[in-house]
PDB file as gemmi writes it, atoms N, CA and C in Angstrom:
CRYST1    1.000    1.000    1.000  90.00  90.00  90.00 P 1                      
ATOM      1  N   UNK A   1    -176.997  -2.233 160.208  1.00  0.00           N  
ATOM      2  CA  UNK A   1    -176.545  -1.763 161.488  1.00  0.00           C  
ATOM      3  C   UNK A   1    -175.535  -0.625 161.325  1.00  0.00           C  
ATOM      4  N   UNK A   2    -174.687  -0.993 160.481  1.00  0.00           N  
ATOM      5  CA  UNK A   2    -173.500   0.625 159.967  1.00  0.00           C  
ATOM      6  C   UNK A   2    -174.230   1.134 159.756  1.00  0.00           C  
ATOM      7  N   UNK A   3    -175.194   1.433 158.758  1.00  0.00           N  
ATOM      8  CA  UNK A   3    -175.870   2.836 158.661  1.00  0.00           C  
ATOM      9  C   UNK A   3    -176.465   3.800 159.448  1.00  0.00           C  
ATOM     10  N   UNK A   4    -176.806   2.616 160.315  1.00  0.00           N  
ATOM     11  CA  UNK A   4    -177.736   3.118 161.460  1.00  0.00           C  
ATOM     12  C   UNK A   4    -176.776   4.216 162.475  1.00  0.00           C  
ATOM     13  N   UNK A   5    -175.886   3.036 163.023  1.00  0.00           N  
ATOM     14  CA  UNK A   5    -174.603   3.915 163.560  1.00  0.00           C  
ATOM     15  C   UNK A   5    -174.318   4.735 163.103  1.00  0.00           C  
ATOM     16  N   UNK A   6    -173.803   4.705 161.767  1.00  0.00           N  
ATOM     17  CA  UNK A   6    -172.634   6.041 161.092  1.00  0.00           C  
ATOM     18  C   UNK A   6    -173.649   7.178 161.123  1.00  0.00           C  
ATOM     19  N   UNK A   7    -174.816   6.805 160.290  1.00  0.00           N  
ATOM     20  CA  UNK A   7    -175.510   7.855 159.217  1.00  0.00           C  
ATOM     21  C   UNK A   7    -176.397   8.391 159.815  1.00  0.00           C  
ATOM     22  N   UNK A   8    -177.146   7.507 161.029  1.00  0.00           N  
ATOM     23  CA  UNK A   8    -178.298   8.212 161.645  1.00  0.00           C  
ATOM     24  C   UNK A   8    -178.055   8.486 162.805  1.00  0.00           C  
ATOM     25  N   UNK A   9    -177.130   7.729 163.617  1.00  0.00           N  
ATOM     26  CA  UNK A   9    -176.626   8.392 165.181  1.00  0.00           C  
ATOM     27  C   UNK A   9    -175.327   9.317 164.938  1.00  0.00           C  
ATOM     28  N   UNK A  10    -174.882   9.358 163.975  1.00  0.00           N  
ATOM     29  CA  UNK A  10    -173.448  10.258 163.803  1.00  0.00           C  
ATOM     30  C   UNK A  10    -172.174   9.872 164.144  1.00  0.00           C  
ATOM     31  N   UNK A  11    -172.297   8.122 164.722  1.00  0.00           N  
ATOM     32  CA  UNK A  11    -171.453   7.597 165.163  1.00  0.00           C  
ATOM     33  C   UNK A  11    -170.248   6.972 164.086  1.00  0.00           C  
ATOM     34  N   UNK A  12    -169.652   7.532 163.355  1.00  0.00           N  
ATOM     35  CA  UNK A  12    -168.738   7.156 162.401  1.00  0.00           C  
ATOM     36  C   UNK A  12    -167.304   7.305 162.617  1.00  0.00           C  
ATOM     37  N   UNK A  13    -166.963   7.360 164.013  1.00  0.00           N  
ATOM     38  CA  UNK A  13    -165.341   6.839 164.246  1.00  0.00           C  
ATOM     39  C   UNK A  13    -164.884   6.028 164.592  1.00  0.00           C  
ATOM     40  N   UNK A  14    -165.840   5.230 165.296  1.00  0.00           N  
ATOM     41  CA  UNK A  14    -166.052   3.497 165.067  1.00  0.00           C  
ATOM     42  C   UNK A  14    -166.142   2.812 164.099  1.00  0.00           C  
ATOM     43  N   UNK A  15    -164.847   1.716 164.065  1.00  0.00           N  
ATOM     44  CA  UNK A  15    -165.115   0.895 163.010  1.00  0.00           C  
ATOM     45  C   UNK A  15    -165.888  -0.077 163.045  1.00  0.00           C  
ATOM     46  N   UNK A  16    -167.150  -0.541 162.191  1.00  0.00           N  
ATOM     47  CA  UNK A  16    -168.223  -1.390 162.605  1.00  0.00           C  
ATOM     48  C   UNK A  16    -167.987  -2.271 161.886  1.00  0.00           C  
ATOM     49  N   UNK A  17    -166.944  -2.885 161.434  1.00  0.00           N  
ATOM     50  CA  UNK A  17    -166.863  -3.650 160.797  1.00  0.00           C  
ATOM     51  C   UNK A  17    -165.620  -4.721 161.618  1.00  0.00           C  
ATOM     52  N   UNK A  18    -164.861  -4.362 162.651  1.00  0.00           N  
ATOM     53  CA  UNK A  18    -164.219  -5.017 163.390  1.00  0.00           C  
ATOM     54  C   UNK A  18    -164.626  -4.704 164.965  1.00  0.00           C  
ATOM     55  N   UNK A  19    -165.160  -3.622 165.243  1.00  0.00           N  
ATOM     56  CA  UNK A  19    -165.777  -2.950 166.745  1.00  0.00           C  
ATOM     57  C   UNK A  19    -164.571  -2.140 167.139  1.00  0.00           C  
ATOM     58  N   UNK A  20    -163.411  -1.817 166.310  1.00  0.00           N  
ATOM     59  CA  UNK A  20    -162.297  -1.105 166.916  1.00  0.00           C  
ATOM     60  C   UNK A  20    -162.715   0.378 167.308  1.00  0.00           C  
ATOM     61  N   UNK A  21    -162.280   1.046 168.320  1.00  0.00           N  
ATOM     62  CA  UNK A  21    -163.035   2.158 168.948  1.00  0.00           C  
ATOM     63  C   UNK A  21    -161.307   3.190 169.033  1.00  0.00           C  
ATOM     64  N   UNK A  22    -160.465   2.768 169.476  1.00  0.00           N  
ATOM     65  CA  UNK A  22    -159.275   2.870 169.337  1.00  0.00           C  
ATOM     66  C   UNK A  22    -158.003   3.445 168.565  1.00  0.00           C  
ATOM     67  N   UNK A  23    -158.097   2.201 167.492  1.00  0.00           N  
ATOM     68  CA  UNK A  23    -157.396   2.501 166.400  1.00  0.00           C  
ATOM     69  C   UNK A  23    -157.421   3.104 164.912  1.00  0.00           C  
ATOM     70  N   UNK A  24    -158.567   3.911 165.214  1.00  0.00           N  
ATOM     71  CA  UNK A  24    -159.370   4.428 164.031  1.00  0.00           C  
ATOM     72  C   UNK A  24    -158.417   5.466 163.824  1.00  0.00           C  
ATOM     73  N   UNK A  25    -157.977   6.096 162.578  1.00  0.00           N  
ATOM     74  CA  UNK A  25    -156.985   7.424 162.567  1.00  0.00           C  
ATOM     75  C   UNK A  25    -157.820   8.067 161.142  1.00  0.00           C  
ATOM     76  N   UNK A  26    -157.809   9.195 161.893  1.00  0.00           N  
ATOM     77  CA  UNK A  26    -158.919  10.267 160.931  1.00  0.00           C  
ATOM     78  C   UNK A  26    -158.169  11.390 160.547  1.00  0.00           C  
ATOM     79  N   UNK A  27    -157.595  11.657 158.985  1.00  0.00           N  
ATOM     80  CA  UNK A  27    -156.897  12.621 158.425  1.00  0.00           C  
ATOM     81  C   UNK A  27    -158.021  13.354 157.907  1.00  0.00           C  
ATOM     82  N   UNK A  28    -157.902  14.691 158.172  1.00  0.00           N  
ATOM     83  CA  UNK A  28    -159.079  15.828 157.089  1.00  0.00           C  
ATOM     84  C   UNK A  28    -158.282  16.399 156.104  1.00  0.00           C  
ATOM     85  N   UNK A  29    -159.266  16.252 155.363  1.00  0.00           N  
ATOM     86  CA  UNK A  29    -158.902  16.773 154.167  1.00  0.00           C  
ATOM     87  C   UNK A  29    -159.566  17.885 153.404  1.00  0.00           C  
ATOM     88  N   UNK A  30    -159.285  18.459 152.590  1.00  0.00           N  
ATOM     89  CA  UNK A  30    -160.507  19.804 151.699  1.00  0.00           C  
ATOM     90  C   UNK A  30    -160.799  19.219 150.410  1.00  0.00           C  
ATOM     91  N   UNK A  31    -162.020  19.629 149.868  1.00  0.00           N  
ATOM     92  CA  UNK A  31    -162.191  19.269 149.050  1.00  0.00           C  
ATOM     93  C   UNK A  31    -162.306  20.267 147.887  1.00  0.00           C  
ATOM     94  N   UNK A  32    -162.262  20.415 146.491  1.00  0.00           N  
ATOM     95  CA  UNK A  32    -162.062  21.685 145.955  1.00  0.00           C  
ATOM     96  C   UNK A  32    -162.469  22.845 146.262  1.00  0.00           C  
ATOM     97  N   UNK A  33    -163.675  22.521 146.693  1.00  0.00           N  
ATOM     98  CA  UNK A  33    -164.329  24.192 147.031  1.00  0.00           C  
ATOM     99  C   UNK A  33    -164.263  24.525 148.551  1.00  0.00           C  
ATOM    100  N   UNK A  34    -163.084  23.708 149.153  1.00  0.00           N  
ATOM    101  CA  UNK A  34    -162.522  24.084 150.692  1.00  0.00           C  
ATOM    102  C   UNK A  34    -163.194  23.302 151.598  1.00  0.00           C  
ATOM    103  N   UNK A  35    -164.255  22.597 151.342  1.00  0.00           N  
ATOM    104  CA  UNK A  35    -165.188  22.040 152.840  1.00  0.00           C  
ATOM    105  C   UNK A  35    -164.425  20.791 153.178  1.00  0.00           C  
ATOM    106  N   UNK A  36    -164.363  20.814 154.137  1.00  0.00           N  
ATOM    107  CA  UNK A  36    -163.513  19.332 155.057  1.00  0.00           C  
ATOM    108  C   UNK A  36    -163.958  18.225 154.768  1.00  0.00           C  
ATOM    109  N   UNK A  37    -163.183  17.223 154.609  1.00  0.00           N  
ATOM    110  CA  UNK A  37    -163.475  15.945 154.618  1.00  0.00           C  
ATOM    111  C   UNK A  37    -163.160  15.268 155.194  1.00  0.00           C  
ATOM    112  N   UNK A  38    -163.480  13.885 155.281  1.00  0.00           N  
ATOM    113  CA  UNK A  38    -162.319  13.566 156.690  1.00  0.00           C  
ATOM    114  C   UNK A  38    -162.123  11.692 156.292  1.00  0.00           C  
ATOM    115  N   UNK A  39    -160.963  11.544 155.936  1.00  0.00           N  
ATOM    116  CA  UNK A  39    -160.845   9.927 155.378  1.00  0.00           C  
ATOM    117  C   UNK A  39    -160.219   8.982 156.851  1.00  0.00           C  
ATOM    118  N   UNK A  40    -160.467   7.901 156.990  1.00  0.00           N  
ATOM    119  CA  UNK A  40    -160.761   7.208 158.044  1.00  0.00           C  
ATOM    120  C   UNK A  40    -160.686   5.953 158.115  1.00  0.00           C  
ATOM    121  N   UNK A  41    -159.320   5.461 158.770  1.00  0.00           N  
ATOM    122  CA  UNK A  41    -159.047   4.225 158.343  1.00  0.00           C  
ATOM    123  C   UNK A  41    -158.606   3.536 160.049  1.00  0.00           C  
ATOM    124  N   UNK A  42    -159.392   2.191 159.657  1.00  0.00           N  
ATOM    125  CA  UNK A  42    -159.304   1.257 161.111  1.00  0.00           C  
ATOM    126  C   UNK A  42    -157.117   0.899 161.219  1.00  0.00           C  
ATOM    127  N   UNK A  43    -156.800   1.014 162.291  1.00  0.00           N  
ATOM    128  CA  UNK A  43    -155.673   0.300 162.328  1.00  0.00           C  
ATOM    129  C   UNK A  43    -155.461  -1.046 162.601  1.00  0.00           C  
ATOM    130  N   UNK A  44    -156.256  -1.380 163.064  1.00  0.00           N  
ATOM    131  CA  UNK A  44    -156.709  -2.696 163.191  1.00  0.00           C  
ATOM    132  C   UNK A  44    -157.369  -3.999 162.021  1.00  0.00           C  
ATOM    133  N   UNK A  45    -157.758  -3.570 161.576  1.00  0.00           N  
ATOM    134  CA  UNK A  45    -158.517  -4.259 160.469  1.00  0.00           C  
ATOM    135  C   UNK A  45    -158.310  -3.787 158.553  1.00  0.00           C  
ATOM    136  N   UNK A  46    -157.836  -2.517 158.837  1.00  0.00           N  
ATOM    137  CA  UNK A  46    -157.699  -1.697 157.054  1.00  0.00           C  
ATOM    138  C   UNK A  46    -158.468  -1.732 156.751  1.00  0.00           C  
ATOM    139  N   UNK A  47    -159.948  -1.368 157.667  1.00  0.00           N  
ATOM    140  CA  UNK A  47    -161.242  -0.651 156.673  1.00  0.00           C  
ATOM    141  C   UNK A  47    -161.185   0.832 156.606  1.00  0.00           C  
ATOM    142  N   UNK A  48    -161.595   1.311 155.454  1.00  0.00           N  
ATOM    143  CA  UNK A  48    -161.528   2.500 155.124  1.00  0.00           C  
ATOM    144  C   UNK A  48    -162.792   3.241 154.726  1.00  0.00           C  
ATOM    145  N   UNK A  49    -163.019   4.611 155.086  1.00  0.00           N  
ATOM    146  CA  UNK A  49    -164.322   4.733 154.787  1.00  0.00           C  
ATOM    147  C   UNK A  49    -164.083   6.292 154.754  1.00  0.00           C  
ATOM    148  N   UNK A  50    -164.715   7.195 154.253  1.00  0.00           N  
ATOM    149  CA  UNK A  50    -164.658   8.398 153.999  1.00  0.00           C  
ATOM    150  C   UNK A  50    -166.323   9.156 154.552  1.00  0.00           C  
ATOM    151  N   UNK A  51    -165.809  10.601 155.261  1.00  0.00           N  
ATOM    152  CA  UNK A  51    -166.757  11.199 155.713  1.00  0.00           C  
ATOM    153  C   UNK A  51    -166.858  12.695 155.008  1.00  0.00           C  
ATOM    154  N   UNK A  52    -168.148  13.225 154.485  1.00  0.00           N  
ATOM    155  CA  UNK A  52    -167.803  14.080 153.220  1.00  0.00           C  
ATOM    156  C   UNK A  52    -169.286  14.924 153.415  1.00  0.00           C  
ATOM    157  N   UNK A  53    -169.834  15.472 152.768  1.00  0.00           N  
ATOM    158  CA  UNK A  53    -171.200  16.090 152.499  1.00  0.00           C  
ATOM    159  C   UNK A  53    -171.367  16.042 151.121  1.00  0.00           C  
ATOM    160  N   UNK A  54    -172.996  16.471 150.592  1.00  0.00           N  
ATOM    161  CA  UNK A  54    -173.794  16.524 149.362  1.00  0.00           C  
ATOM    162  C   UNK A  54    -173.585  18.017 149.135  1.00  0.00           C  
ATOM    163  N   UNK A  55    -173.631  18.279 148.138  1.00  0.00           N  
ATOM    164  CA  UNK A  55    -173.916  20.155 147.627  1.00  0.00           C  
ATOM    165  C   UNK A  55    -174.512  20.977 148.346  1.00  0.00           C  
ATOM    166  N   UNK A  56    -175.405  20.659 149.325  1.00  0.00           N  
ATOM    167  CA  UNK A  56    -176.475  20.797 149.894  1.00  0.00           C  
ATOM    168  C   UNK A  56    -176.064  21.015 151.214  1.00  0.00           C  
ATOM    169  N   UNK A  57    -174.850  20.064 151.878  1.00  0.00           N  
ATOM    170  CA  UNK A  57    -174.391  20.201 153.063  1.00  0.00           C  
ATOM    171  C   UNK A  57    -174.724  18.837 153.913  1.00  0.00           C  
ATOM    172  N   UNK A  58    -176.033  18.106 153.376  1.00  0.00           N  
ATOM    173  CA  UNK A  58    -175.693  16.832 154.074  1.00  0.00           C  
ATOM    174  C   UNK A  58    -174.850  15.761 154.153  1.00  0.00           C  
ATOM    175  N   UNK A  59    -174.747  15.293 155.449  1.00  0.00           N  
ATOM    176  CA  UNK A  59    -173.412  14.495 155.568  1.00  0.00           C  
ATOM    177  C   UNK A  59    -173.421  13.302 154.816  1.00  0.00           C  
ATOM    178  N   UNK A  60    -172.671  12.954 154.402  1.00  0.00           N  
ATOM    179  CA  UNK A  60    -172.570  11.270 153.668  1.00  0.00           C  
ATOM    180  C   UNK A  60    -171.443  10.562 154.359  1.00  0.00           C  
ATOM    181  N   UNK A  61    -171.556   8.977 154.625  1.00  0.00           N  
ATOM    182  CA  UNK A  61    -170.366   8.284 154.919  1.00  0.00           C  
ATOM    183  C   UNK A  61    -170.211   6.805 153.796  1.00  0.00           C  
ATOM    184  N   UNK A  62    -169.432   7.239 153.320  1.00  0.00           N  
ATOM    185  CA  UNK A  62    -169.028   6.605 152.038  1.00  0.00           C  
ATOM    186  C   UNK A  62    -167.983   4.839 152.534  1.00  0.00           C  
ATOM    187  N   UNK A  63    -168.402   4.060 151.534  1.00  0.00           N  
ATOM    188  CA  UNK A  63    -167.317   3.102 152.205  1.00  0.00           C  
ATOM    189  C   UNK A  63    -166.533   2.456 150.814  1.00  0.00           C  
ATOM    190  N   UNK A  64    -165.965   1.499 150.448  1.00  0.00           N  
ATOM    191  CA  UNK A  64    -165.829   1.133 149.132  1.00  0.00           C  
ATOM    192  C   UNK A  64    -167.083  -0.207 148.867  1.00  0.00           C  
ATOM    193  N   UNK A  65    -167.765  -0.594 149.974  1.00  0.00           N  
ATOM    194  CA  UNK A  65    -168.856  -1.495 150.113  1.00  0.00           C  
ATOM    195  C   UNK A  65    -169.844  -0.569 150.440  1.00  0.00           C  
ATOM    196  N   UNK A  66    -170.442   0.310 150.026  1.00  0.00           N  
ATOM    197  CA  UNK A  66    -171.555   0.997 150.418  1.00  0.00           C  
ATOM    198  C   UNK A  66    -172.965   0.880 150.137  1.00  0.00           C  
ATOM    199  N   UNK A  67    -173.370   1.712 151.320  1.00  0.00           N  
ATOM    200  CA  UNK A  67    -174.941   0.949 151.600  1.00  0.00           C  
ATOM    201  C   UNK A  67    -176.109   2.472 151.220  1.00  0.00           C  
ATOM    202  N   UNK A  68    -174.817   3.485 150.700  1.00  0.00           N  
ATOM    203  CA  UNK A  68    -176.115   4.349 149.938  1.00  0.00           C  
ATOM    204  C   UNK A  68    -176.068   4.278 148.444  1.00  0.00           C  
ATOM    205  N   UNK A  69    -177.031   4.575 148.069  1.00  0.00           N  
ATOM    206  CA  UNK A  69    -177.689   4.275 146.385  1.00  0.00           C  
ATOM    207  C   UNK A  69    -176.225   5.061 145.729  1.00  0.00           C  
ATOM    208  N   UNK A  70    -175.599   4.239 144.448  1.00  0.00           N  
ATOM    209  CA  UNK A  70    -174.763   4.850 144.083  1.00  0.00           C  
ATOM    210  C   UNK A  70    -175.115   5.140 142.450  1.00  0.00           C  
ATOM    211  N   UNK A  71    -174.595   6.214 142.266  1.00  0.00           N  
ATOM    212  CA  UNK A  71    -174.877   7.026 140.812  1.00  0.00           C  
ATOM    213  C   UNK A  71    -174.013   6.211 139.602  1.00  0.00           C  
ATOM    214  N   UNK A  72    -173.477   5.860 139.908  1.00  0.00           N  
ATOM    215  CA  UNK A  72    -172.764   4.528 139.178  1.00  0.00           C  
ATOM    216  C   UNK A  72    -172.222   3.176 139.613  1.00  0.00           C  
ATOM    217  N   UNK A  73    -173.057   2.181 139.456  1.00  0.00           N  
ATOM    218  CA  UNK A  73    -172.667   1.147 140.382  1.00  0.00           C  
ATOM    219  C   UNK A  73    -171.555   0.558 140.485  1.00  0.00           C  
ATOM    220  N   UNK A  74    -171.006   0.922 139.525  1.00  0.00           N  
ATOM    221  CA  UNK A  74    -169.083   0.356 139.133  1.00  0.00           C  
ATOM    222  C   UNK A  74    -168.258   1.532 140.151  1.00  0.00           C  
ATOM    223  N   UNK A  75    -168.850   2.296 140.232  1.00  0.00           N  
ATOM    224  CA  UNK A  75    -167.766   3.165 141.189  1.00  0.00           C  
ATOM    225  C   UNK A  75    -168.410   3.342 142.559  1.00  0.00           C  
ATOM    226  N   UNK A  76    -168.023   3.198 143.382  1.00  0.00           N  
ATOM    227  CA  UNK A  76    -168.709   3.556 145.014  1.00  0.00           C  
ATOM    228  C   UNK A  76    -168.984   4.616 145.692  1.00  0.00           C  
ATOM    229  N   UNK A  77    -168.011   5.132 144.854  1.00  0.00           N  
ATOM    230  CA  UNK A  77    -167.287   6.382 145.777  1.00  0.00           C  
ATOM    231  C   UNK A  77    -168.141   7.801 145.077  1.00  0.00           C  
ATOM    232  N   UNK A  78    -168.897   7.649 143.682  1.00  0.00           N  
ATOM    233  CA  UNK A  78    -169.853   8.604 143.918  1.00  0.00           C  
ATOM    234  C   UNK A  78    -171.445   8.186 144.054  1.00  0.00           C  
ATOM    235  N   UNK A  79    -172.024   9.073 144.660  1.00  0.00           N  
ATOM    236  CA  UNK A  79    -173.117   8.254 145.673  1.00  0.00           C  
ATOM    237  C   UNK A  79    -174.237   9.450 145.498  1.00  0.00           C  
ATOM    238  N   UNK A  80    -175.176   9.009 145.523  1.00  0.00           N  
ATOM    239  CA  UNK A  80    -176.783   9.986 145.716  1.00  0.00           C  
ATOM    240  C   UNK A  80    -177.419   9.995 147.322  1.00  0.00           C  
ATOM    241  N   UNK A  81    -177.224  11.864 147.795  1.00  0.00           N  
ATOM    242  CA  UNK A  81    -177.447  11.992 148.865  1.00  0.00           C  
ATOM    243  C   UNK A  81    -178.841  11.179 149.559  1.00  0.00           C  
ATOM    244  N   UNK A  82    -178.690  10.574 150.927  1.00  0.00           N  
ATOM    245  CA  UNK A  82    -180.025  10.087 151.137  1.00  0.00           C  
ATOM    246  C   UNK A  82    -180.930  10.712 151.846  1.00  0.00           C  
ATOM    247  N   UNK A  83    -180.712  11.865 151.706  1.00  0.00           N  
ATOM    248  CA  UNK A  83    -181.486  12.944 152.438  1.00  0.00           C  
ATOM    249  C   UNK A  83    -181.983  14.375 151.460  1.00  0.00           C  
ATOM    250  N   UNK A  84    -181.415  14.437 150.463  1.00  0.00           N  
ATOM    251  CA  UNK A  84    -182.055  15.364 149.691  1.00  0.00           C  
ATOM    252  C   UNK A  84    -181.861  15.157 148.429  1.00  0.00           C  
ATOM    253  N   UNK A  85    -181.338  13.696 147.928  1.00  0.00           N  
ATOM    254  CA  UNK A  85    -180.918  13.521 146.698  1.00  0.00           C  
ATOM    255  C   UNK A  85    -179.990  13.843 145.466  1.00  0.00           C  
ATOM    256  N   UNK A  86    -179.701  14.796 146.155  1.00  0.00           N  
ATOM    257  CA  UNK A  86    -178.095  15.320 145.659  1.00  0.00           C  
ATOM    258  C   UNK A  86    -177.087  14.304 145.019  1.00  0.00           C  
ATOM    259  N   UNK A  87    -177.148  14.692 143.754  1.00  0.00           N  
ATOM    260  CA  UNK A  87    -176.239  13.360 142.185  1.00  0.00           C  
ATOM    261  C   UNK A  87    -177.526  13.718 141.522  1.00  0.00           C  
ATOM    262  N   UNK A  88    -176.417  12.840 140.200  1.00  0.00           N  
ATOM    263  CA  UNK A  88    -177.231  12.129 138.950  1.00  0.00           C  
ATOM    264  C   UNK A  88    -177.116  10.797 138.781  1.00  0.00           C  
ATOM    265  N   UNK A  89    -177.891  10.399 138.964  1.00  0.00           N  
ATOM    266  CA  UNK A  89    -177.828   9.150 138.010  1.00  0.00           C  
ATOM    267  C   UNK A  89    -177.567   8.984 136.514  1.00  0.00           C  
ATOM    268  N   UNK A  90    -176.963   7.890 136.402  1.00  0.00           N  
ATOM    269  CA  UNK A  90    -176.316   8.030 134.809  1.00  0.00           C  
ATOM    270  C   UNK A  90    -177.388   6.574 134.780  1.00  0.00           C  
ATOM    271  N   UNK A  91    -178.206   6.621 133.288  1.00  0.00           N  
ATOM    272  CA  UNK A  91    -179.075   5.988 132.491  1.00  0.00           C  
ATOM    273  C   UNK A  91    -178.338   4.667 132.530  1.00  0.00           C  
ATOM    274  N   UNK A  92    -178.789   3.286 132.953  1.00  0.00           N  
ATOM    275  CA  UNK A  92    -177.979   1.837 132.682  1.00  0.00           C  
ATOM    276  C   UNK A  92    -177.756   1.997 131.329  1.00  0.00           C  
TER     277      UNK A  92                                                      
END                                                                             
C-alpha cells in the first residue's frame, strides 16, 4: 500500500505508516551534484523516509524498511531504480 501511495500516486508527505497528514516536516537538501533531496520525518510517530532520484532523474522514496530492490541488502539506503534500473548490484 506505501508504495502504491508514495511511488505511484506521488503521495509521499503522508506518513503511511501512522496516517499522520500533519506532522510530517520535510527539510531539502542537495546532493553532491546539486539536485534536491528532501528527508522527511513523521512528528508523530519518528518514521523517517527520504525522497531523492536515480542518475536518470527518476524519483525514488527510500525508507530504512524498504520496499525497492536494494543493491546491498545490509544497507537500505542504496537502492536499484524501479523504473529504469539505475545501481549495481554487488555479487552475494
Amino acid at each position: 500500500f506505501r508504495m502504491l501511495m508514495e511511488f505511484r500516486i506521488g503521495v509521499y508527505n503522508i506518513c503511511w505508516s501512522c496516517g499522520c497528514s500533519n506532522q510530517v516536516k520535510v527539510e531539502e537538501r542537495f546532493t553532491k551534484s546539486g539536485y534536491p533531496k528532501y528527508y522527511l520525518t513523521c512528528g508523530k510517530c519518528g518514521e523517517f523516509w527520504v525522497k531523492v532520484h536515480c542518475h536518470n532523474g527518476h524519483k525514488i522514496i527510500k525508507h530504512p524498511n524498504n520496499y525497492h530492490r536494494q543493491i546491498d541488502r545490509h544497507y537500505s539506503w542504496y537502492t536499484v531504480c524501479p523504473t529504469c534500473g539505475d545501481g549495481f548490484e554487488k555479487e552475494e
